[in-house]
C-alpha positions as CSV (number, residue, x, y, z in Angstrom):
1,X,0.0,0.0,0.0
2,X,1.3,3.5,-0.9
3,X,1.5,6.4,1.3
4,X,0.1,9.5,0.4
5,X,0.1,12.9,2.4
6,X,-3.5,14.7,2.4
7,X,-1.5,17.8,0.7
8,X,-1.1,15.9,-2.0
9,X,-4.5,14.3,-2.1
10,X,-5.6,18.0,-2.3
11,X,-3.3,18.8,-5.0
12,X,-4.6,15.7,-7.1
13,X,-8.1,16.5,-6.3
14,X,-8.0,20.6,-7.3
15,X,-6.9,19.4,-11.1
16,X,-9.2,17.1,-11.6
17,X,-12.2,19.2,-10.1
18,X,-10.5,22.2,-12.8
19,X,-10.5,19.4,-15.4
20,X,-14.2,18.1,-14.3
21,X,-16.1,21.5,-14.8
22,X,-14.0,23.5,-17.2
23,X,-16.3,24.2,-20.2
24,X,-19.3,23.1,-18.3
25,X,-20.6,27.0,-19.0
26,X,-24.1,28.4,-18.3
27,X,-27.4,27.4,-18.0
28,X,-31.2,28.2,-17.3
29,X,-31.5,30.9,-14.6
30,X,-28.0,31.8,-15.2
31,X,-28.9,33.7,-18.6
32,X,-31.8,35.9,-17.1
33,X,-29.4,37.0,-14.2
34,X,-27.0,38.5,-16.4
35,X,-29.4,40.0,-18.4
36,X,-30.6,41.7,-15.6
37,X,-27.3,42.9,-14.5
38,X,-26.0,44.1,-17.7
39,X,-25.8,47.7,-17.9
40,X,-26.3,48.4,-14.4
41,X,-24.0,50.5,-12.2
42,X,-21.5,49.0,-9.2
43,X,-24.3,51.0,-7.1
44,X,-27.5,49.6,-8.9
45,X,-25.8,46.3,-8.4
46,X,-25.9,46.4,-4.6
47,X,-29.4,48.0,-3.8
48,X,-31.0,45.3,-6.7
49,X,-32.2,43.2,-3.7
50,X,-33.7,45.9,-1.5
51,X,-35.3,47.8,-4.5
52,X,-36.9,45.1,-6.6
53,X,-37.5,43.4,-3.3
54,X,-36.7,39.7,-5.0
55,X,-36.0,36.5,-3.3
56,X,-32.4,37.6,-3.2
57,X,-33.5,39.9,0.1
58,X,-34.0,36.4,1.6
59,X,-30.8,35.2,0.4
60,X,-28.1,38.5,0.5
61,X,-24.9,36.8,0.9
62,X,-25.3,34.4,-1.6
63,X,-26.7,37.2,-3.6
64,X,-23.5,39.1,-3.4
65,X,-20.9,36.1,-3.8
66,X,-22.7,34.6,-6.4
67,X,-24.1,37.2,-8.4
68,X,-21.0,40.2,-9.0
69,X,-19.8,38.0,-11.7
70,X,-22.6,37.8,-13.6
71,X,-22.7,41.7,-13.2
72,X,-18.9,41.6,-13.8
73,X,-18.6,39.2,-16.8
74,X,-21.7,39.1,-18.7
75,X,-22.6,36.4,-20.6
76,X,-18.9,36.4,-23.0
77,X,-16.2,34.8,-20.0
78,X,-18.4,31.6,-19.5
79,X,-14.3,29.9,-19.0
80,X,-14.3,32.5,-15.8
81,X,-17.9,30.9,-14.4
82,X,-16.3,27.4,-14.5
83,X,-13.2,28.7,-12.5
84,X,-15.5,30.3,-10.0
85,X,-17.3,27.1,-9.4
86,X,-14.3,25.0,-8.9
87,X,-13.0,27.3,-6.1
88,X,-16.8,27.0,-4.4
89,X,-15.9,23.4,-5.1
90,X,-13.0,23.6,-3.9
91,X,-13.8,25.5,-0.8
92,X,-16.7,23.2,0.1
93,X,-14.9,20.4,0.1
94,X,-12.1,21.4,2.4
95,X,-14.7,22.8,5.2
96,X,-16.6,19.4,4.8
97,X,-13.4,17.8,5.2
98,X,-12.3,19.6,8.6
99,X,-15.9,19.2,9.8
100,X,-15.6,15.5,9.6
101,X,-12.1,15.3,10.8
102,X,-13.5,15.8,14.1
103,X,-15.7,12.4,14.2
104,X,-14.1,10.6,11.5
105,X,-10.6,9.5,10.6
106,X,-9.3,11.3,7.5
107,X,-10.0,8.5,4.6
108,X,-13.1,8.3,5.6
109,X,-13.6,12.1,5.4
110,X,-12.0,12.5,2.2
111,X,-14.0,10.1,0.6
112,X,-17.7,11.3,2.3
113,X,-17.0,14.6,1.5
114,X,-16.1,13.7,-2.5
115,X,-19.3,10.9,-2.6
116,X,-21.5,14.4,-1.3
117,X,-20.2,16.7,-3.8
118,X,-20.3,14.1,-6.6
119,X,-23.4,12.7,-5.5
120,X,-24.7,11.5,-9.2
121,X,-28.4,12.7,-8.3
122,X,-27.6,16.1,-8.0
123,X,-25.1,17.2,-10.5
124,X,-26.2,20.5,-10.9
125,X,-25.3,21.4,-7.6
126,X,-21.1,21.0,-9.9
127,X,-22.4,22.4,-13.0
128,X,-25.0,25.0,-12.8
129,X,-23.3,27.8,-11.2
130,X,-26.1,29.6,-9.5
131,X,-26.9,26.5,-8.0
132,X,-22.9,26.4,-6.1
133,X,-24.8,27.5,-2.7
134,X,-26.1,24.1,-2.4
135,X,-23.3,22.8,-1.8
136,X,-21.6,25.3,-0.4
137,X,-24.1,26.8,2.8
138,X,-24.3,23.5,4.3
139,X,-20.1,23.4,3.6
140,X,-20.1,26.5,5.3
141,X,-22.6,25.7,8.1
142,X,-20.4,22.6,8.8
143,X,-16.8,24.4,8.6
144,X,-18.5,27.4,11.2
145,X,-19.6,23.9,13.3
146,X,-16.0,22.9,13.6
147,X,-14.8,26.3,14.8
148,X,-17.4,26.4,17.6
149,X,-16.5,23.0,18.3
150,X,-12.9,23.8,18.6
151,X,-14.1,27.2,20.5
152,X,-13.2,29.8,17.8
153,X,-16.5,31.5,18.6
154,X,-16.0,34.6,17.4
155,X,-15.3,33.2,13.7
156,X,-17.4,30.6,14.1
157,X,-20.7,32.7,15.0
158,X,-19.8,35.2,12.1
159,X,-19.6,32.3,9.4
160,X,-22.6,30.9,11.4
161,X,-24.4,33.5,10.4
162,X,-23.5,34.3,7.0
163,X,-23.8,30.6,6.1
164,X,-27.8,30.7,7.5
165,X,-28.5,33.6,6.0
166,X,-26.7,33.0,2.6
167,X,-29.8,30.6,1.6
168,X,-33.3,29.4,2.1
169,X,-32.0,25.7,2.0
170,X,-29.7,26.3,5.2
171,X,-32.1,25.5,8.3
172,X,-32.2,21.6,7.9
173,X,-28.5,21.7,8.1
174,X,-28.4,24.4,10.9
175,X,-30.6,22.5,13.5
176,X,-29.8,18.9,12.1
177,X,-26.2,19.8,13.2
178,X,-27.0,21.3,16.5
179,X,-27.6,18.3,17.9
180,X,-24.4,17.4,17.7
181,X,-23.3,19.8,20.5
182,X,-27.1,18.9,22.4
183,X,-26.0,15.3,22.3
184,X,-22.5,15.5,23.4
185,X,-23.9,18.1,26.4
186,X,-22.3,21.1,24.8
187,X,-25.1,23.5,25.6
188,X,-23.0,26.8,25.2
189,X,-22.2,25.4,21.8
190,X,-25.3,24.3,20.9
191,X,-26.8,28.0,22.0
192,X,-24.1,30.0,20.1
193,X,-24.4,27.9,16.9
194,X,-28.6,27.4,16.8
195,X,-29.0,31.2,17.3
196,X,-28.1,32.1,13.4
197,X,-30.6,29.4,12.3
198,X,-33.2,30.9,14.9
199,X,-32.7,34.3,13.6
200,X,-32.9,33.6,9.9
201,X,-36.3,32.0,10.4
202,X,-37.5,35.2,12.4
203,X,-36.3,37.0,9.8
204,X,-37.3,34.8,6.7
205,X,-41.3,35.0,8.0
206,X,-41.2,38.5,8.6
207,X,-40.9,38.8,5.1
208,X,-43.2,36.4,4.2
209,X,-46.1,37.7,6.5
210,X,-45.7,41.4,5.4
211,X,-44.0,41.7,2.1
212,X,-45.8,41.5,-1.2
213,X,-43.2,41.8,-3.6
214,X,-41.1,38.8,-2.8
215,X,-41.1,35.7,-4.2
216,X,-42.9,33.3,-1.8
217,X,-41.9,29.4,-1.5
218,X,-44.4,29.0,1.4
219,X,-48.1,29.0,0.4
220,X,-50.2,30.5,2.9
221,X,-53.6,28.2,1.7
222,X,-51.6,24.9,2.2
223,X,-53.8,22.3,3.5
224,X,-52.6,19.8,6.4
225,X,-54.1,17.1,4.0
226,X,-51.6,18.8,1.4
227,X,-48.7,19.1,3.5
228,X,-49.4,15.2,4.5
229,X,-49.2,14.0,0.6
230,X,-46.0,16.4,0.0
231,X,-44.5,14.6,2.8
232,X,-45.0,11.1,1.3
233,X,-44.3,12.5,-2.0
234,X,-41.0,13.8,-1.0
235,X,-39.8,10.7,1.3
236,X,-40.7,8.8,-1.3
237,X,-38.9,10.7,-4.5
238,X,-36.0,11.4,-2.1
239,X,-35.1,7.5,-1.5
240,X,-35.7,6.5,-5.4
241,X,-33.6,9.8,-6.5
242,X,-30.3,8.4,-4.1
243,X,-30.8,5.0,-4.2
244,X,-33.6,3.8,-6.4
245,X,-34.4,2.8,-10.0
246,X,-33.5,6.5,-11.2
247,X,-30.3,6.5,-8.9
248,X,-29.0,3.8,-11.0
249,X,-30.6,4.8,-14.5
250,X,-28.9,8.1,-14.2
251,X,-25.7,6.2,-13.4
252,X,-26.2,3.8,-16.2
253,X,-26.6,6.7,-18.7
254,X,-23.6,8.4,-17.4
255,X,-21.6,5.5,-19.0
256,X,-23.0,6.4,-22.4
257,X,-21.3,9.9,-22.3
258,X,-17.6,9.2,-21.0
259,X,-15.1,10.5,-23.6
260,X,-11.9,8.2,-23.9
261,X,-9.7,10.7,-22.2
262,X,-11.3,10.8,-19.2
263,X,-12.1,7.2,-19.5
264,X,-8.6,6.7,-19.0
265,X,-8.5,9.3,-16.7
266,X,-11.3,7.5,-14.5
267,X,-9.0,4.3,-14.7
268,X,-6.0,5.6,-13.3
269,X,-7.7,7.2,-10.3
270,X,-9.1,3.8,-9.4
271,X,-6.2,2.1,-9.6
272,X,-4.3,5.1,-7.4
273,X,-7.1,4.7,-4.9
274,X,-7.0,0.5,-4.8
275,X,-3.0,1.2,-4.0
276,X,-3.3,4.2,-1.2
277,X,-7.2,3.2,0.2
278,X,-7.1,3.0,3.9
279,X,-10.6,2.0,4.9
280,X,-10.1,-0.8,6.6
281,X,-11.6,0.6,10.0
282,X,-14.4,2.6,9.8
283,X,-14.7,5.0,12.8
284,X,-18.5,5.5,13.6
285,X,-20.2,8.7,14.8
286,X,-23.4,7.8,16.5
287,X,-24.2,11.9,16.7
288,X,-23.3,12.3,13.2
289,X,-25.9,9.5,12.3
290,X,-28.9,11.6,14.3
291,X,-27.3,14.6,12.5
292,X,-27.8,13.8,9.0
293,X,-31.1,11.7,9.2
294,X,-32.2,14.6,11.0
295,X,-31.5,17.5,8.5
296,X,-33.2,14.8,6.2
297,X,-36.2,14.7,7.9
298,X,-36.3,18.7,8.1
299,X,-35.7,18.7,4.5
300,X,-38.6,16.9,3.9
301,X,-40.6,19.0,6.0
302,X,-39.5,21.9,4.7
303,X,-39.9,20.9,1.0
304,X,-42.6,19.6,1.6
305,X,-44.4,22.8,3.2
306,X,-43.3,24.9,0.4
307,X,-44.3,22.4,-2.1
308,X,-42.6,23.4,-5.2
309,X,-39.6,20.6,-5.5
310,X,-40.3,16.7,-5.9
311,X,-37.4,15.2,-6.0
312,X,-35.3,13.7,-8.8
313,X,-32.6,12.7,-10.5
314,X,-33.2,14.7,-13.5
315,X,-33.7,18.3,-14.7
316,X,-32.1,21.4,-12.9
317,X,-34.5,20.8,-10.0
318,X,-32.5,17.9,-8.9
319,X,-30.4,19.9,-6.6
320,X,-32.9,19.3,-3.7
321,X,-31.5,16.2,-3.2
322,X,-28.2,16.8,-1.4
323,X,-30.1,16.7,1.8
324,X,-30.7,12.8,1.5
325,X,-27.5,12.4,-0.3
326,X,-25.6,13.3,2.9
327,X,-26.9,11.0,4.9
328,X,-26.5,8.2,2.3
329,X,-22.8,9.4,1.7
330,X,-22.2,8.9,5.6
331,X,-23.9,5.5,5.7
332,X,-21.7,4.4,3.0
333,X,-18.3,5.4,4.9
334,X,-19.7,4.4,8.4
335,X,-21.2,1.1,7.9
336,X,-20.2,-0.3,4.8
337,X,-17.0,-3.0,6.2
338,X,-16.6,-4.6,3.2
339,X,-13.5,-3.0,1.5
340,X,-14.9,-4.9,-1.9
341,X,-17.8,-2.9,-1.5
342,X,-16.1,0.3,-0.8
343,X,-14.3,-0.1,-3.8
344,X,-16.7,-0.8,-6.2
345,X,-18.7,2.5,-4.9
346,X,-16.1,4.4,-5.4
347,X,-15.3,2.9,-9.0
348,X,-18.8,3.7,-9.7
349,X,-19.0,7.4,-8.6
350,X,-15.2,8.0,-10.2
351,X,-16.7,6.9,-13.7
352,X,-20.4,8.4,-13.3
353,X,-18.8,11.7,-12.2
354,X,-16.6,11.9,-15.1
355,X,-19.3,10.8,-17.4
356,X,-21.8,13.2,-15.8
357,X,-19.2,16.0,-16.6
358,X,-18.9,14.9,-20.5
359,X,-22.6,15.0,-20.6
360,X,-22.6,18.9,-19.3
361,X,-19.9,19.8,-21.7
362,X,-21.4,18.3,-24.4
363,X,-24.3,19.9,-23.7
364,X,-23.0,23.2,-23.1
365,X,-21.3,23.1,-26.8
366,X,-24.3,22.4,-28.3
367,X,-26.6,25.0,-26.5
368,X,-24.0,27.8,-27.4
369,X,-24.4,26.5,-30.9
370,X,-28.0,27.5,-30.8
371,X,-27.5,30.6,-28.9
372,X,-25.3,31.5,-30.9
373,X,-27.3,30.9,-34.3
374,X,-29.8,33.2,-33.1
375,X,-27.5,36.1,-32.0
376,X,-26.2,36.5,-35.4
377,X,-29.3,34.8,-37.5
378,X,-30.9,37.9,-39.6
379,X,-33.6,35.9,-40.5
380,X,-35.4,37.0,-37.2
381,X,-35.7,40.8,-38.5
382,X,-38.3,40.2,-40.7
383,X,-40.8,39.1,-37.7
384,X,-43.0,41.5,-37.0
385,X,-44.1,43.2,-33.6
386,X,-47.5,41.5,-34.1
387,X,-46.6,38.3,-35.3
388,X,-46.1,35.1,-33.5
389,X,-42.9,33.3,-33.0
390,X,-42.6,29.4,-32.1
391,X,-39.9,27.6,-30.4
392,X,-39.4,23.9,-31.5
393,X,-37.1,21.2,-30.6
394,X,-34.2,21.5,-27.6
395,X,-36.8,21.7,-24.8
396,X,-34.6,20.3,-22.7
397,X,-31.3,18.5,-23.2
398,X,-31.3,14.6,-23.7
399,X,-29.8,12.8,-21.3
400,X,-30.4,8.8,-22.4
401,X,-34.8,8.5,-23.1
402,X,-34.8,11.3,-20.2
403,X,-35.1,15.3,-20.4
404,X,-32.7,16.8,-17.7
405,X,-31.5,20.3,-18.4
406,X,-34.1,22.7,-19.2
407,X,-33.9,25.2,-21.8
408,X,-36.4,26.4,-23.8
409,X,-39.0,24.8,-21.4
410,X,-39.3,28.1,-19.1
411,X,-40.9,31.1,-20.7
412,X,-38.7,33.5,-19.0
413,X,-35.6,32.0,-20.5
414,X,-36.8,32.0,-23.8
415,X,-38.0,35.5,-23.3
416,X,-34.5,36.4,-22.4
417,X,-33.0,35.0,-25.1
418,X,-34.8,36.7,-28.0
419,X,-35.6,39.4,-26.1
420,X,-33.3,41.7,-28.4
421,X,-33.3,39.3,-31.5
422,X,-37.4,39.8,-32.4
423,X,-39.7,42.9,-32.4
424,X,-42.8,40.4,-31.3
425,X,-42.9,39.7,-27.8
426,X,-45.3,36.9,-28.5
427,X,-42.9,34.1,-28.6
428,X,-43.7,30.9,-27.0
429,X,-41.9,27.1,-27.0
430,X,-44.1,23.5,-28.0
431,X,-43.6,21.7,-24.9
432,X,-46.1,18.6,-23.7
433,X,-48.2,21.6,-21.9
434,X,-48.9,23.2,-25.0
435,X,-52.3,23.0,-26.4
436,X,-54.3,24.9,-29.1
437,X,-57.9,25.8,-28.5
438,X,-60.2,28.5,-29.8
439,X,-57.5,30.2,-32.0
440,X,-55.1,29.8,-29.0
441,X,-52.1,28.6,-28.5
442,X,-51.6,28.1,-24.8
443,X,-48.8,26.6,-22.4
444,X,-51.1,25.1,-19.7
445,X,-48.4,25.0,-17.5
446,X,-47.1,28.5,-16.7
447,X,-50.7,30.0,-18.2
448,X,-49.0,31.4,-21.3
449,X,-52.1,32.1,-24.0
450,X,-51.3,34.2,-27.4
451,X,-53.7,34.7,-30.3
452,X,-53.3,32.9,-33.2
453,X,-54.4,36.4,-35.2
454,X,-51.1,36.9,-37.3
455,X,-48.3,35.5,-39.2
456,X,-46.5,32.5,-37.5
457,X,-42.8,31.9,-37.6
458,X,-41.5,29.0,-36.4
459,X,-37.5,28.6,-35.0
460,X,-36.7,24.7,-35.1
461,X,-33.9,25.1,-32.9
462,X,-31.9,21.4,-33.6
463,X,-31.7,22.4,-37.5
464,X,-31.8,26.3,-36.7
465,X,-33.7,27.9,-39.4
466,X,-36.7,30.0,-39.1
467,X,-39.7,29.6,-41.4
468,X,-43.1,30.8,-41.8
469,X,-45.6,28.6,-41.1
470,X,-49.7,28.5,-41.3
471,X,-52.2,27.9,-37.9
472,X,-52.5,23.7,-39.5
473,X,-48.8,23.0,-39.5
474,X,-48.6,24.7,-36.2
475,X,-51.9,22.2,-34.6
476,X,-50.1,19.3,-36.6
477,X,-46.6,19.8,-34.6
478,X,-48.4,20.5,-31.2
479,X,-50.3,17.4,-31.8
480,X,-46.8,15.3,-32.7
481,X,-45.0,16.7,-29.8
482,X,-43.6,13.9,-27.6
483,X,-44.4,14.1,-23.4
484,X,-41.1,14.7,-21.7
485,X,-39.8,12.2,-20.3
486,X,-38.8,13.4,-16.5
487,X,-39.3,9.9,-14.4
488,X,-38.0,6.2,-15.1
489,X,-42.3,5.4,-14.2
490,X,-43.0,7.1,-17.5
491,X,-41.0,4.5,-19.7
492,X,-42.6,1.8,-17.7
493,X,-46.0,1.7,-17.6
494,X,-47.1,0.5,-14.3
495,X,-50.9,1.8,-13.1
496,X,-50.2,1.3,-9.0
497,X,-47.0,3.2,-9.3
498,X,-48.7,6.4,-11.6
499,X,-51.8,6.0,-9.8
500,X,-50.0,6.5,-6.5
501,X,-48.3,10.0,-8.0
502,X,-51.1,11.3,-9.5
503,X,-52.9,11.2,-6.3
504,X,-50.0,12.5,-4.3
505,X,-49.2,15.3,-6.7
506,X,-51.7,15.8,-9.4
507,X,-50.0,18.4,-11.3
508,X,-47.6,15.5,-13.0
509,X,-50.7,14.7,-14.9
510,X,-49.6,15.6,-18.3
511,X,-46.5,13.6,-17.5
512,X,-48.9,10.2,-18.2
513,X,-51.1,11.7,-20.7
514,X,-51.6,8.8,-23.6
515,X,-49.3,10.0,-26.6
């Protein structure tokens, strides 16, 4: 067995993490961000949240971190985004690591805190770089935890409270990891690190209860009925995203995307960590084990109140799932003996991750391709302010039969995207919600509805070309358009199983309409 220093483990792990997300570029929410940035003073930049009162007044720190480069770089240095993410990346994993340092030996730190990041269910928490707080709040919450813990209050409660207040997502972690200090008796601890956490909440509903012009992700009609089926709903999608059937369909597709390079690549890290593995003995932490099932079981409450995020292994939304993902990463470097085992995990997550990575590249290239077509296609200056322009094709991005990165799926990011190209501001994208009734066209789903009372032009954005087209060819396309596939249940058609969702959430309807 060869001996390697943890410096150099670092080393070896900040290349490859470079390597993993460079060219990964921009996606979704990411494009109306800068957009709304561009143009805007160093000044207008700061007071955004507290003018246009957004959900960023929820989340400031993150807000300012995150959101100076989009105001900085635009939408031109995307190779600058990917840098950024690896240092978030970076940064996250080294507080993880120090955080479990303290009730695990090193190996096994090293390797929870890489199966965490890399978790395969929620790769956009790498990729998508407004999505980098999801990984690194509960990084930070856990790196301020290890201050406290080694009595470095002062830092500690400062990170403390940046790290609660940075994001919406940080309370599960905040009191899920208090009970460390409650459990081992550490009351002055536990007091100094739950106050952040305490005071976020205060703050959070005082927003909610007397604000009207912020985003709210807590309905005030929920139902206890409601909350009950969320809560089902969520358990539920939670276990199949990190261990079930699309747990391993997402892991199986990852295969299908691996370059040969980093194939390679992917070999020669296995066969480094066969020779220098040293999980032999596994150290448990019984009050890490209450931790993390806890902040699980707060996730689920809390997701589950707001009601806005099943979870899954596919599409942008997927980034909900780190909160079960931490507790399976810990229960796989706890209580899993067998080195075999270990081994094969970790075989599996080195060649997913890399194939996962591929897939964003891939991806990325192509939706530039597109973006870039329409930046400089002329074609779009002969649409009138009154006609109607149609999006087809590249609702999301393919990821094996499944749709996963969305794209021209969200009304506001096609908006943003031709919002300079086209005079018409009627523009709307064929999607499995759209329907055409009454000399309609209407997108059921985020209650789009345009008149079909002028000329039609119709971008088919995988051959990019634009085409005028009349109202019958438009019904005959909506009427061809495929349902997007989001869930492994939709390629096998089992009535318990779809009965059971549509019951517990009936606004997947559409997702089992007969084609």
């Amino acid at each position: 067995m060869i001996k390697i220093e943890i410096k150099f483990l670092y080393f070896l792990f900040t290349v490859l993490l470079f390597y993993i997300v460079f060219r990964t570029g921009l996606h979704g929410d990411d494009l109306i961000f800068i957009d709304s940035l561009q143009n805007k003073s160093f000044i207008e930049f700061l007071s955004m949240p507290f003018v246009n009162k957004e959900v960023h007044i929820l989340t400031l720190p993150s807000y300012y971190y995150l959101f100076w480069a989009y105001w900085l770089f635009g939408l031109e240095h995307q190779i600058l985004y990917d840098f950024l993410k690896a240092l978030f990346l970076l940064f996250s994993f080294y507080f993880i690591f120090k955080f479990c340092s303290a009730y695990l030996n090193k190996y096994q730190s090293i390797i929870f805190a890489l199966l965490f990041i890399f978790y395969p269910s929620h790769d956009t928490t790498v990729y998508w770089y407004v999505t980098n707080s999801y990984i690194f709040v509960p990084a930070l919450i856990m790196y301020s935890h290890y201050l406290i813990n080694r009595n470095n209050f002062k830092i500690g409660i400062i990170l403390a409270f940046l790290s609660s207040f940075a994001f919406y997502t940080s309370p599960p972690f905040v009191f899920g990891l208090s009970l460390i200090f409650f459990l081992n008796k550490q009351f002055k601890k536990f007091i100094f690190f739950i106050i952040p956490g305490v005071c976020y909440l205060f703050y959070y509903f005082l927003f909610f209860f007397f604000s009207d012009n912020i985003e709210k992700r807590i309905s005030s009609e929920i139902s206890i009925l409601e909350i009950i089926k969320n809560i089902t709903i969520q358990f539920l999608s939670s276990i199949d995203s990190v261990i079930g059937p699309s747990f391993w369909l997402k892991i199986f597709w990852s295969f299908n995307y691996l370059s040969l390079f980093s194939f390679i690549l992917s070999l020669i890290l296995v066969i480094f960590f066969i020779l220098t593995n040293k999980l032999s003995v596994n150290k448990i932490s019984t009050s890490l084990l209450i931790s993390f099932f806890s902040i699980f079981l707060l996730s689920i409450l809390m997701l589950a109140v707001t009601g806005l995020y099943t979870q899954t292994a596919f599409n942008l939304g997927n980034r909900v799932t780190i909160y079960a993902s931490l507790f399976v990463s810990f229960i796989i470097v706890s209580y899993i003996k067998s080195k075999k085992v270990i081994i094969s995990i970790v075989v599996l997550f080195v060649f997913t991750s890399f194939g996962i990575s591929d897939y964003w590249k891939l991806w990325n290239n192509k939706q530039n391709a597109i973006l870039y077509n329409i930046e400089n296609n002329h074609s779009f200056l002969k649409i009138n302010s009154n006609d109607i322009l149609i999006i087809s094709n590249n609702i999301y991005s393919k990821f094996g039969p499944f749709d996963h990165i969305e794209f021209f799926s969200m009304p506001w990011i096609v908006e943003t995207i031709f919002k300079d190209k086209v005079k018409t501001k009627k523009i709307i994208a064929i999607t499995s919600h759209t329907t055409i009734k009454d000399n309609q066209i209407i997108d059921r789903k985020y209650h789009n509805i345009i008149e079909l009372n002028n000329s039609i032009y119709l971008y088919d954005s995988e051959k990019q070309f634009l085409k005028k087209i009349q109202s019958q060819d438009l019904i005959n396309l909506v009427e061809q358009t495929n349902i997007e596939k989001r869930h492994w249940t939709q390629l096998y058609k089992i009535p318990l199983v779809n009965n059971l969702i549509l019951y517990l959430n009936p606004s997947f309807k559409h997702f089992f309409k007969t084609e």
